[in-house]
N, C-alpha and C positions, 0 to 999 in steps of 0.2 A: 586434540587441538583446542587450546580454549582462546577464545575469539570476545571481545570487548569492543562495544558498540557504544556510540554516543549517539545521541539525537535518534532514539528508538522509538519514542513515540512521533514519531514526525514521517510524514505522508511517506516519505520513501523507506525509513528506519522501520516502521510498523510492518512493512511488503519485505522489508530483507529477514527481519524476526521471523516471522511467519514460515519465508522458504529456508530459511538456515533448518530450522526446527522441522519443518514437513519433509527434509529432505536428508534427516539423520544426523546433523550435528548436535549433540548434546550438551556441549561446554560451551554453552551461551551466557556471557556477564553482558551487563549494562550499568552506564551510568546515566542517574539521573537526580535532578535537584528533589526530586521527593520523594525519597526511596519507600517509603511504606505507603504511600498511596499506589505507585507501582505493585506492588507486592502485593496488595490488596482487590487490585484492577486487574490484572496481566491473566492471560488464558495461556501461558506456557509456562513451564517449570527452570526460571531463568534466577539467576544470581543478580540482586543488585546492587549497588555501590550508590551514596550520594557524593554529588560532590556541586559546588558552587564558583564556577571562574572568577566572577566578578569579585569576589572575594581570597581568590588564589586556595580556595578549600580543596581537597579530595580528602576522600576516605582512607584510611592506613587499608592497606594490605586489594585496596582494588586494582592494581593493575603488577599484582605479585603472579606468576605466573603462566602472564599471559604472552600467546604466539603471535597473534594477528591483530591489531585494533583496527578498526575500521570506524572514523571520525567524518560525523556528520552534523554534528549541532551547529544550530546557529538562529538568529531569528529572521525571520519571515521579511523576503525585501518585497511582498506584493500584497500588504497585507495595511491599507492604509496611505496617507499621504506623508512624504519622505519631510519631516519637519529635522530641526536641529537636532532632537531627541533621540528622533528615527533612526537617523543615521549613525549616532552615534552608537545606537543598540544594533546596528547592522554590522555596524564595523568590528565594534567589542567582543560584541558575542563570537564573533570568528575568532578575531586574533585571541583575546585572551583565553579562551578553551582550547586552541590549537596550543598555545605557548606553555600554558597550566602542565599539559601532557607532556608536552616534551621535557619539561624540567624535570617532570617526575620521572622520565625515561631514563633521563641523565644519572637519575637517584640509585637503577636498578644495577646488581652484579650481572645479570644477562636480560637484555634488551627484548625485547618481542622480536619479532623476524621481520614482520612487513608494519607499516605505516603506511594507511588507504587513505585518503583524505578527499572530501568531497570538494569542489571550487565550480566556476561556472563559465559558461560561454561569453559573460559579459565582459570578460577580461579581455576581451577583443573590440570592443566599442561598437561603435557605429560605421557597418563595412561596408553597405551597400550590397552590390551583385559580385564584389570578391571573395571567391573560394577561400575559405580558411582552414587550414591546417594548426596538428598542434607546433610547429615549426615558425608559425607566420606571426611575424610581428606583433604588441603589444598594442590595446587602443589604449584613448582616455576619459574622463570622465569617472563619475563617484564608482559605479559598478567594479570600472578596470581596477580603481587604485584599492579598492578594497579585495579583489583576487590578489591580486600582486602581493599587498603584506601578506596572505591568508599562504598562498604558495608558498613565499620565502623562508617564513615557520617552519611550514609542513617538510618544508624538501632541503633545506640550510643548515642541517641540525650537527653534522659530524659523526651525530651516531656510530660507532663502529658494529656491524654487525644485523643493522634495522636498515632493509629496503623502503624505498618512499614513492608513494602514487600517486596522484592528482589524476583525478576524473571532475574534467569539466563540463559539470551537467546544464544541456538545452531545459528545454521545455516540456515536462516531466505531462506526459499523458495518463490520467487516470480519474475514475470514476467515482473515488474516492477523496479526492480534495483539489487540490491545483488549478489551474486554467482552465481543463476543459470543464471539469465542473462550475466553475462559474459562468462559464458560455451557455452552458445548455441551457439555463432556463428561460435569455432572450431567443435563442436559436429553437429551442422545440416552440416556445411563444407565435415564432414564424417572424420576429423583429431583429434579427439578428443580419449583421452585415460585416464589408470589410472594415479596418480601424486605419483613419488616417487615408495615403494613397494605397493603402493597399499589396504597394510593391514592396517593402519592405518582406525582408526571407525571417521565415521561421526554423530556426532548427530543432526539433522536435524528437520526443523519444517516447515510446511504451512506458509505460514503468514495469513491467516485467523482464526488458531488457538490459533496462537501467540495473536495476538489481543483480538481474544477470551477469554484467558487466563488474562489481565489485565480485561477485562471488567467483567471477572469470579469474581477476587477479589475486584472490584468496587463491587459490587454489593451484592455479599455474604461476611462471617465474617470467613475468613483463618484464618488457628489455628496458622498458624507457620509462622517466620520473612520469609525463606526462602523458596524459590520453583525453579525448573529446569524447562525453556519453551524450551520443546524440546519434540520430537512426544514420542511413548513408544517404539519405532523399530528402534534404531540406525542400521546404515550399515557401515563396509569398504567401504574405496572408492574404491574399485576395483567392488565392489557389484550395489555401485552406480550410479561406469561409464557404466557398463552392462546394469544397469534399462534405466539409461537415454537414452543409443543410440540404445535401444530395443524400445524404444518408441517414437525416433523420427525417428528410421528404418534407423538407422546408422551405418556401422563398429564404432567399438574402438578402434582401432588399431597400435594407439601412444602415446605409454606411454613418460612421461616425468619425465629422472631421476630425482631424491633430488640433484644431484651436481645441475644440470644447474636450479632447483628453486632457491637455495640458490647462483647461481651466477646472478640470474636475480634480485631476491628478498630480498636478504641480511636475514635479521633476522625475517622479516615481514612472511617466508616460512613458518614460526613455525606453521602460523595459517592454515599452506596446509597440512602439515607434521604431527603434535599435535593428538594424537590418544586420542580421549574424548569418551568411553561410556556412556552415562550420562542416568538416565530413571528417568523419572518423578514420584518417587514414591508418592509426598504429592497429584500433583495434581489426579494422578488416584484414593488413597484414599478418597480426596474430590469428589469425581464422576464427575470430569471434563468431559462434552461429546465431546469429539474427534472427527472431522468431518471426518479426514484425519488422519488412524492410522500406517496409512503400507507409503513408499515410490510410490509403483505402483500407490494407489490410488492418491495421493499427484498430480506427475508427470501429469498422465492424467486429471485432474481437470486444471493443468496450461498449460498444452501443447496442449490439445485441439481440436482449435483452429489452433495453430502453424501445428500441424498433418497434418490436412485438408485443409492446404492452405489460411487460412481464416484470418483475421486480425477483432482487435475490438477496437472500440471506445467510452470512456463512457467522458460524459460530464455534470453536474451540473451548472445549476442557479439558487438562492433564488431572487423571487420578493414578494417585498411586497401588494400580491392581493391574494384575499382569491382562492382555486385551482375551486370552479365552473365556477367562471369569466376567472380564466386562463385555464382551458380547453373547454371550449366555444369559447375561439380565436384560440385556437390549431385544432378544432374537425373543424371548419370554413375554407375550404380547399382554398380558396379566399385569408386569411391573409398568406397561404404561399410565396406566391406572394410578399408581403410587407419583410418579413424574409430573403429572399436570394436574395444576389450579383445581380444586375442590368445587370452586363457583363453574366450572364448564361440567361437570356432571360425566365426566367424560366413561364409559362403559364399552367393552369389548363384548356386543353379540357371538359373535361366533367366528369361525375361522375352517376355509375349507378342506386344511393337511392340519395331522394332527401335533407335528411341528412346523415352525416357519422354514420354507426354501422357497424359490425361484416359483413363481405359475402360483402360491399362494394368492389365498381372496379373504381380506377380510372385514365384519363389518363392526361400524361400533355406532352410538349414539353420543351426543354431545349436545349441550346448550349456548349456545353463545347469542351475550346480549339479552339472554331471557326468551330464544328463538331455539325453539325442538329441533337438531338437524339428525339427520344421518348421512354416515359416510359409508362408501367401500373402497379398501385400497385392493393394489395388487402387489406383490411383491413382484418386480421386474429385474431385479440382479441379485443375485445372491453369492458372495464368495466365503466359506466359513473364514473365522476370526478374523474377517479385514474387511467386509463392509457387506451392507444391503440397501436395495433403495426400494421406498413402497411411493407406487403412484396413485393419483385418486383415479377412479373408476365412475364412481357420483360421491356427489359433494356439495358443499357451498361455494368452490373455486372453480374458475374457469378451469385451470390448469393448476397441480401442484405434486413434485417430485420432490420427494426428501430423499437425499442422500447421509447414509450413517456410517461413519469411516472410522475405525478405530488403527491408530498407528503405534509399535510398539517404539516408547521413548521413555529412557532413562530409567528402567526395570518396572514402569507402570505403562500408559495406555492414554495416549490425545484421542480425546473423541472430537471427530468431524460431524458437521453438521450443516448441509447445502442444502437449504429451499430457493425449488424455482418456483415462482407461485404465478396465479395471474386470478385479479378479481374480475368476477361479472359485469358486463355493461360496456364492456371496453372501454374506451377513453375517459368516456362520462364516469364509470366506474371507479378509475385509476385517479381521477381527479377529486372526486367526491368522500374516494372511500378508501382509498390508496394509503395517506397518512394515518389513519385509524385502524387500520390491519396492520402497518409495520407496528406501530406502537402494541398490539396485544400483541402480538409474535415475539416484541422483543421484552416483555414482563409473561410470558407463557416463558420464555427460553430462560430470564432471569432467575424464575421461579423452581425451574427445573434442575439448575446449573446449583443451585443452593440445596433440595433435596438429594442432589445425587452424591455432595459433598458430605453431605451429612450420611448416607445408607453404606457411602463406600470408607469412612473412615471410624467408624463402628466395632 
């Protein structure tokens, strides 16, 4: 099945890449306006296409053999104040990349099968405490009328033989870009409050579910053009600000009126302000399984982490070697040696089995900063060719698990790579010295990711 994504690198396109690819689909295309910078960036083994709406470009032969697209680009409507400009970059970006596709659909002797298209909750307006379904009434305002055209495209097209989805997505939960990360840093601050009265409903979702939810109708036969990706338990945000600095063990205690959004925010407030209950009637009907049904669950699934002090790191490489041979270099505690930065000194002392398995001890020495350490890990999981995890024992880290996961994709081998870490001093630690440890971790990983390119394509 080969599957054509738009808007891959965008907070939800990045999380559906990722599980397409960690979950054995291999005929992954994308399109995007820079195709070799992609090319050159991407940590999976994906096909790209350029192409440019605004100028009605695609590439010849990008969307030749494709079964599924799954269309998500568009620009950012939280990203700034809504000027004349804005808006028009809100609108365009939709409609003309949704329409681009379809002409080119039109072009094709056999159509793809399905047409996913993303759309949003706003196309409902301002509901107040009315339950919304995808069945219920139309609102108004800029949001609605830009769903409206953006649907009409997507699902108007006549195609004989291409099914069409709209998922209109809430308020997209995740740790990685969106809402909640711009909240946390007045909310862990302890300045965080509700917005406005407060009553206004949040329709909310994971974005593991969210993804989920595309890959629900990839994969199965949806009865119906529309669906609402959004959890089954909307909240007020007055409900919400309560959860969130319940769980990251914060007052709330500053609210911020609607005058001063709308003088900060202009028009863009709508989307702080905008009461949407929305509840996922179709997909509950389809027995969509919900990972994260409630907010509380949601929260503590992404926060963590954040709770406990602890920071995490995940990183992806596809080499083209089958994953026995590339975990044979990995399980070989000598080629770590070859992996890391020459300025960290890094040396494997000894090791207490005379290969790496499970109940493994081993130690090494290492420099960092121009600072003599030593480590010892333990090997605590071990499963041959599909992953190990070594944890510190002592160390410089409060806390620090590497997981090492090789998956087999596309007749070579995605290396995984999870650190859970936690620096010393707790808080004061995390604040002082927090940014300076992700930063080497992520030029030790950059550093590594380019020797290993080099040893395995030799």
């Amino acid at each position: 099945m080969k599957i054509l994504i738009t808007g891959a690198t965008g907070l939800v396109g990045t999380q559906l890449v990722k599980s397409l690819t960690t979950s054995g689909y291999e005929d992954l295309r994308i399109l995007t306006r820079d195709k070799s910078y992609y090319l050159k960036t991407s940590d999976f083994p994906i096909e790209a296409f350029e192409w440019d709406p605004d100028s009605k470009y695609i590439e010849n032969g990008a969307l030749k053999g494709v079964d599924i697209i799954i269309h998500l680009a568009g620009e950012s409507v939280a990203e700034g104040r809504w000027s004349k400009l804005k808006k028009e970059k809100i609108l365009n970006s939709r409609i003309n990349g949704t329409k681009l596709l379809i002409d080119e659909i039109k072009k094709l002797e056999i159509p793809p099968k399905k047409f996913i298209s993303s759309s949003a909750v706003g196309i409902y307006g301002n509901r107040d405490e009315e339950s919304l379904s995808s069945n219920s009434e139309l609102g108004t305002g800029f949001l609605a009328e830009v769903c409206k055209k953006w649907e009409s495209i997507a699902l108007d097209h006549k195609i004989e033989g291409m099914k069409s989805h709209c998922i209109r997505t809430g308020i997209v939960l995740s740790t990685n870009g969106g809402a909640l990360t711009k909240m946390l840093a007045p909310f862990k601050a302890g300045v965080g409050g509700k917005l406005g009265t407060g009553d206004q409903y949040m329709s909310w979702i994971h974005i593991d579910d969210l993804v989920g939810q595309f890959i629900f109708l990839l994969e199965n036969q949806g009865k119906y053009n529309i669906y609402n990706g959004v959890s089954p338990r909307p909240v007020s945000n007055y409900i919400f600000t309560k959860i969130l600095g319940k769980e990251l063990r914060r007052p709330t205690l500053f609210p911020v009126p609607a005058v001063v959004l709308k003088f900060i925010f202009g028009e863009m407030s709508e989307i702080l302000l905008a009461s949407q209950k929305v509840i996922p009637t179709r997909f509950i009907e389809e027995s969509y399984n919900y990972k994260f049904r409630s907010l509380k669950e949601a929260l503590i699934n992404l926060l963590q982490h954040n709770i406990k002090g602890e920071e995490q790191l995940l990183k992806y490489q596809w080499i083209n070697y089958p994953p026995k041979e590339v975990f044979e270099f990995f399980t070989d505690e000598k080629n770590l040696e070859k992996i890391t930065p020459s300025h960290l000194k890094f040396k494997v002392q000894k090791k207490s089995t005379e290969k790496i398995k499970k109940g493994t001890f081993i130690d090494y020495k290492l420099s960092l900063h121009g600072i003599p350490l030593r480590w010892k890990s333990e090997i605590s999981s071990f499963e041959y060719n599909q992953h190990f995890v070594d944890k510190q024992v002592k160390g410089p880290y409060s806390k620090w698990n590497h997981y090492h996961g090789f998956i087999p994709l596309k007749k070579g081998t995605l290396i995984v790579d999870k650190i859970t870490y936690k620096v010393p001093m707790g808080l004061f630690g995390l604040l002082f010295m927090g940014r300076f440890v992700r930063n080497d971790l992520n030029k030790i990983f950059n550093f590594r990711k380019k020797i290993i390119n080099q040893l395995f394509t030799t």
